[in-house]
C-alpha positions in Angstrom: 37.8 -41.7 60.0 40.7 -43.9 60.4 38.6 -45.9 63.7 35.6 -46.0 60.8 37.4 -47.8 58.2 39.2 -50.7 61.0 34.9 -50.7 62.6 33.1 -51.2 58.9 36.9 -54.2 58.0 36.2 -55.8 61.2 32.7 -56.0 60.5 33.4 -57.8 57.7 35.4 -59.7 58.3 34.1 -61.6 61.5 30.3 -61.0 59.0 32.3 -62.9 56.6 34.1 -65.6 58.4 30.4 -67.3 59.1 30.5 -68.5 55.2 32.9 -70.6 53.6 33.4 -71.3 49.9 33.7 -74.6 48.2 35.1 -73.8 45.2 34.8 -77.2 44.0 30.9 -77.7 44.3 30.2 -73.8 43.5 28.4 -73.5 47.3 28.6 -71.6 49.9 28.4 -72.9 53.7 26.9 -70.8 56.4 28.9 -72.4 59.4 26.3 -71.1 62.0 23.3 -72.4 60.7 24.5 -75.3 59.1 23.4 -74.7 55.1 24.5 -74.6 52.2 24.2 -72.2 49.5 24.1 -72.4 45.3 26.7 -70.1 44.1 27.4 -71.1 40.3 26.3 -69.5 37.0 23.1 -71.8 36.7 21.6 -69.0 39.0 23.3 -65.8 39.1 21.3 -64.4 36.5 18.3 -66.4 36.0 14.7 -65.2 36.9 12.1 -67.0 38.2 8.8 -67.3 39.7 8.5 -68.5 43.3 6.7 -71.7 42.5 9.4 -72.2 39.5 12.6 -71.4 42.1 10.3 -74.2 44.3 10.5 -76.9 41.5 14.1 -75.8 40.6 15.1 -76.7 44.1 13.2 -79.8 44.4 15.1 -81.7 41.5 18.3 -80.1 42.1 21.1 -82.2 42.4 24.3 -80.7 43.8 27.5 -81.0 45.4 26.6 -84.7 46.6 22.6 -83.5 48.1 19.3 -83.8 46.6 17.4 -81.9 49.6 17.5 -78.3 48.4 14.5 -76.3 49.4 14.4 -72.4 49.5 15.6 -70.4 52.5 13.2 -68.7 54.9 13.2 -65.1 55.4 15.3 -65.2 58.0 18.1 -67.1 56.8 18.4 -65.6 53.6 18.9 -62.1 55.4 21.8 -63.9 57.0 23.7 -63.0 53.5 22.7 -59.6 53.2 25.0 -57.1 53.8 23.7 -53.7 52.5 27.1 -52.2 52.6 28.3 -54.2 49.9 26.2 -52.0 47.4 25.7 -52.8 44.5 25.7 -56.7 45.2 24.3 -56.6 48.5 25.7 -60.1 49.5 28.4 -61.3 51.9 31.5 -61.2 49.6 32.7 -64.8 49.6 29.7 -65.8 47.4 30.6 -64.9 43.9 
């Protein structure tokens, strides 16, 4: 049990140390990939269609860039951690 609980902390941590949180432009920064991430209260609850979430991103303006586009699949699942249940994203995001 005790080799468990150091496998599933070491997990996350070297899961989490990928991302790093600047707390000052509400983003997260994947260090691997090189992108950034929204992670303030403008979208932690809000809803929208796909074509909406398109538009929302193309006139976003935030922390210094105006280039925001949606992830792909594959970059998106990057953040994923379905341990974490019930928010099912790497920790540092808030």
């Amino acid at each position: 049990m005790k080799y468990m609980v150091s496998m599933f902390v070491l997990v996350t941590f070297l899961s989490a140390q990928n991302f790093v949180r600047d707390r000052k432009h509400d983003v997260v920064l994947d260090t691997d990939l090189h992108v950034m991430w929204q992670d303030n209260v403008d979208v932690k609850w809000r809803d929208m269609s796909y074509d909406d979430a398109r538009e929302y991103c193309n006139t976003m303006q935030l922390a210094g860039y105006d280039d925001w586009r949606l992830p792909k699949l594959s970059t998106l699942k990057r953040i994923v951690v379905s341990e974490n249940y019930p928010m099912t994203i790497v920790n540092v995001f808030e």
